[in-house]
N, C-alpha and C positions, 0 to 999 in steps of 0.2 A: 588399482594402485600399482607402484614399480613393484615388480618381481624382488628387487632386493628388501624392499621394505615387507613382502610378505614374506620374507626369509627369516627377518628379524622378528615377526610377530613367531612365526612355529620355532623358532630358536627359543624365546622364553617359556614357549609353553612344555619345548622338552627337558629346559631346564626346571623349571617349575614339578615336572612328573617326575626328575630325578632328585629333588630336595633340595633344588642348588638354587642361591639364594643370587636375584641378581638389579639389574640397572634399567629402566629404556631412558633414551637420551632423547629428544625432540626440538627441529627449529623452530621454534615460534616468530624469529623474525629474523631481518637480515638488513643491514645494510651499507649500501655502497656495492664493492663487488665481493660477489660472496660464490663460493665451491660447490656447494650444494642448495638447493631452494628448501624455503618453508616448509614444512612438513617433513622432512627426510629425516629418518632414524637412525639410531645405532642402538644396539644392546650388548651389556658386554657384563660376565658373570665374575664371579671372587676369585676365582682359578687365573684371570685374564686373559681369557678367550671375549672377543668381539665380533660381535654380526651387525653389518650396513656399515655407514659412513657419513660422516659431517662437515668434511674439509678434505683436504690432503694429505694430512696424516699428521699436524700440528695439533688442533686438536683433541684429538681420537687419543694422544699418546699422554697427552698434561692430563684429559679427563680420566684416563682408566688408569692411571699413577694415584690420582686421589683417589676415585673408588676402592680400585686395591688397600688401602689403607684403613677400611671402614672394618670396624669391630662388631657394632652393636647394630645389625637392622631395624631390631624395634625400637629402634631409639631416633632413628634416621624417617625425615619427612622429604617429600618435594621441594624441589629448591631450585629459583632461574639462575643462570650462570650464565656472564655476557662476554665474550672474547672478539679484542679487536684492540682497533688503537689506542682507543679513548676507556678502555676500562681501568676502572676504580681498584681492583685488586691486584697487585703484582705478581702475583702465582700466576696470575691465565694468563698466557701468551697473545701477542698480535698476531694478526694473520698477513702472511707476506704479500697476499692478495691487497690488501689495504683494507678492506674490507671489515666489518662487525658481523655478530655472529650472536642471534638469544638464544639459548636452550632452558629447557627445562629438564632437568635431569631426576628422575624417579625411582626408587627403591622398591625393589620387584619382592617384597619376602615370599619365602615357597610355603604358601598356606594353601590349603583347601579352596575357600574362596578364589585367589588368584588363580587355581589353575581351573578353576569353574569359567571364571571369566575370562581368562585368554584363550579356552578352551572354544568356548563359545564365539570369539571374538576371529577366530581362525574356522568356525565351523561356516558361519553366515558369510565370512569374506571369501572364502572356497567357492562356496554358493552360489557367488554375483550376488552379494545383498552391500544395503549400503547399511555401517552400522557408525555412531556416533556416541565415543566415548568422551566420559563428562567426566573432567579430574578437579579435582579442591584441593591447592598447596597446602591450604592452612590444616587441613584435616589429614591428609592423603587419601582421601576415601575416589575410589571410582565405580564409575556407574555404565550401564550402556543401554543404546538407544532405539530400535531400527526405524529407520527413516527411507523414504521412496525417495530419495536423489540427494546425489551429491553436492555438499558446501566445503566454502573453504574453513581453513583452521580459522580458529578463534583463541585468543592469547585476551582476556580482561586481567590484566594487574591491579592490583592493590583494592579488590570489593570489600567491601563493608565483615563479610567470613571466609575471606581467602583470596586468591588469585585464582582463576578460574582457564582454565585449557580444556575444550573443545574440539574435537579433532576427529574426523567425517573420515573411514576408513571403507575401502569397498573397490569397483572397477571404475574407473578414474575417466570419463567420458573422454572421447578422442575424435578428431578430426583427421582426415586423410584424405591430403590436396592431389589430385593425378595434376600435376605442371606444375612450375615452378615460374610463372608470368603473371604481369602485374596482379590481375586479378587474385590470384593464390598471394600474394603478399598484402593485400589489403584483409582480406580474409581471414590468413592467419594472426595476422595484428590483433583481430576484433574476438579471435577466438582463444588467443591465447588471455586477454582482458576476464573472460566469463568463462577461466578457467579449464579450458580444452587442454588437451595433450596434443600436440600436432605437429603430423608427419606430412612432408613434403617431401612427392617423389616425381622423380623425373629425369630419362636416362642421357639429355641432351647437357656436353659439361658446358656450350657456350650458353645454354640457359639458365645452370645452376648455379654461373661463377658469378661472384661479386653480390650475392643474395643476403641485401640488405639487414633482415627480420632476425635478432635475437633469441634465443630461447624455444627452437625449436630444431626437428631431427630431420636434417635436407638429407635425403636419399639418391644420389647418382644412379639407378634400375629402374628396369621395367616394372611396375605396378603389379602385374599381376604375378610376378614372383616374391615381389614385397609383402603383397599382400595374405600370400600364403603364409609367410614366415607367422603372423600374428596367431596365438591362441586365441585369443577370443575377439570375437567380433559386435557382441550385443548392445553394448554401449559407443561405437562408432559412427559417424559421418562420413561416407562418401564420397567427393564432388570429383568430378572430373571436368577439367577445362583447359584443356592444352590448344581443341582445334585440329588436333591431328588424330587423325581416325586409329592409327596406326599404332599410338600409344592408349587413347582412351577408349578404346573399342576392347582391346584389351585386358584392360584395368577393368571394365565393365562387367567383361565376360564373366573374373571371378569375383568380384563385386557382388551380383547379383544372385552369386550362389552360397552368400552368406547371411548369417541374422543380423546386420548390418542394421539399425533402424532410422537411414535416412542415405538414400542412394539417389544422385540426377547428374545431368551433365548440363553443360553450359550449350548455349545454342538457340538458333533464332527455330521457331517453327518446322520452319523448312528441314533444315538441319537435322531436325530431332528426327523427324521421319524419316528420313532417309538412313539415322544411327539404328533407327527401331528395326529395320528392313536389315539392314546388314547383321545384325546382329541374332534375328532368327536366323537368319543363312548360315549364324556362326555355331548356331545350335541351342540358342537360351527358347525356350518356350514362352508362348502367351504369357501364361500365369508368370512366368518370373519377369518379364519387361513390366508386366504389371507397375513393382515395384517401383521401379526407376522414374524418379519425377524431372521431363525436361520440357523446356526447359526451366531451368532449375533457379531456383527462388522466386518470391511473391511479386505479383505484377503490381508493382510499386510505378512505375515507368521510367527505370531505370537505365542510364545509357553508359556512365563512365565508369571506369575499373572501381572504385568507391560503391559508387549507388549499387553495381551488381554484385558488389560482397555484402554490401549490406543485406541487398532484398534476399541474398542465398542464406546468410545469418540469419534474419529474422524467419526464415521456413525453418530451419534448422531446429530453433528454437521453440519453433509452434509445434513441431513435427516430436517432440521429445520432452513438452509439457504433456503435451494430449496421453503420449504413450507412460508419461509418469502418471499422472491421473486413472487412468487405465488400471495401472498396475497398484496403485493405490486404494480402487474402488473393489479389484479382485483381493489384496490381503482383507481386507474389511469385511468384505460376504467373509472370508473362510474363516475370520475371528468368531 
């Protein structure tokens, strides 16, 4: 998950240890254009102090004006609140974005319990685990889940005993394209779809101006200094496909010395042999080229920038079922 949003889970949990009673705010939907995506939090206590963010500061500022104003927490349940043009209430604001905006906004009391469960809820997401909390408006009751892979949120309004929010908390699987050419934009299309994080880097600016694909983080640098920057690498994708030795050989080098669990490069046969040879000359060992599946994705008999994101998608996909089953099969013995 984003770093802010695990800011906002250990912010409740130190206010929860300190007695203080507070909020989490969550998007369960959005539409048109919207500042922040699904999922994204805010938590903001009685003091009014706030951690994360949901907009621009429209908002953040109408919603902790009403919170502030709350007396009685036992008294206070879950409740969706929709901001945008078309909303029904004249208290919540439009957003200048034009955009709409659903939250659900939740009443943290500093019990025992809650700080059991957010306690927990920050021990296993520390971990690299994936944990999914189950909330009932109607009730306020929450629950939690652990689960081998990550889903998207879940937002059911109006069930039969509540409205039901769902929401998969953990390391947020990512992709990470070396180039910024066609192929990397058919790719990331398909991957931001089935819910990837995805970074695109590549230090060339006539290749990364005018770069089409919405919603993701285009990097102007060399890869292998990008790639440093990241903490964690367990739940990442790989691919390199620029074609230029110069930048993917690179990107490779520290690629390969990460837990990365799906590294290949683009390239015909030949190609690849000839990357395998430079690249022990560059210092990686046997066993680590091991790793690196090129060329990269399933031999579908794929020839256009399309068919070769796909066939790299669907390894991708194979390559991170198997390892979730894997890792599924190992909690189960240890149960």
């Amino acid at each position: 998950m984003q770093s802010a949003d695990m800011e906002v889970l250990e912010s409740i949990l130190r206010w929860l240890k300190q007695g203080q009673h507070c909020f989490l705010c969550t998007i369960v939907k959005t539409w048109g254009s919207s500042p922040r995506p699904t999922g994204s939090l805010l938590a903001c206590n009685l003091s009014g102090e706030t951690v994360g963010s949901l907009s621009g500061g429209c908002v953040e500022e109408n919603l902790v004006e009403r919170l502030h104003q709350t007396l009685d927490m036992s008294a206070l349940k879950p409740e969706y609140l929709e901001y945008g043009l078309e909303s029904n209430d004249e208290n919540l604001p439009g957003l200048p974005c034009g955009g709409t905006l659903g939250l659900v906004v939740e009443p943290v009391p500093a019990t025992s319990r809650n700080s059991q469960l957010f306690g927990s809820l920050v021990e296993q997401v520390r971990a690299g685990h994936f944990v999914t909390r189950t909330l009932n408006l109607a009730s306020g009751r929450h629950s939690l889940e652990s689960v081998t892979r990550s889903h998207p949120l879940e937002y059911t309004p109006n069930k039969p005993n509540g409205s039901v929010l769902r929401h998969c908390y953990g390391p947020r699987y990512e992709l990470f394209c070396i180039g910024a050419g066609m192929v990397s934009m058919y790719l990331a299309e398909m991957a931001l779809k089935l819910d990837y994080r995805v970074t695109v880097c590549d230090p060339r600016p006539e290749v990364t101006s005018g770069w089409p694909i919405e919603g993701i983080q285009l990097v102007e640098a060399y890869p292998d200094d990008l790639l440093r920057s990241f903490q964690s690498h367990h739940t990442m994708a790989i691919v390199a496909l620029t074609h230029d030795p110069r930048i993917d050989d690179m990107g490779l080098l520290e690629a390969l010395t990460t837990d990365a669990f799906y590294i290949a490069a683009m390239g015909s046969d030949r190609t690849s042999l000839n990357r395998r040879k430079r690249l022990l000359e560059l210092g990686l060992t046997e066993k680590q080229l091991k790793r690196l599946r090129a060329p990269a994705g399933l031999a579908i008999g794929s020839k256009t920038p399309p068919e070769i994101a796909l066939s790299i998608m669907a390894e991708i996909t194979s390559v991170r079922s198997a390892a979730e089953a894997s890792r599924a099969a190992r909690i189960s013995t240890a149960g």
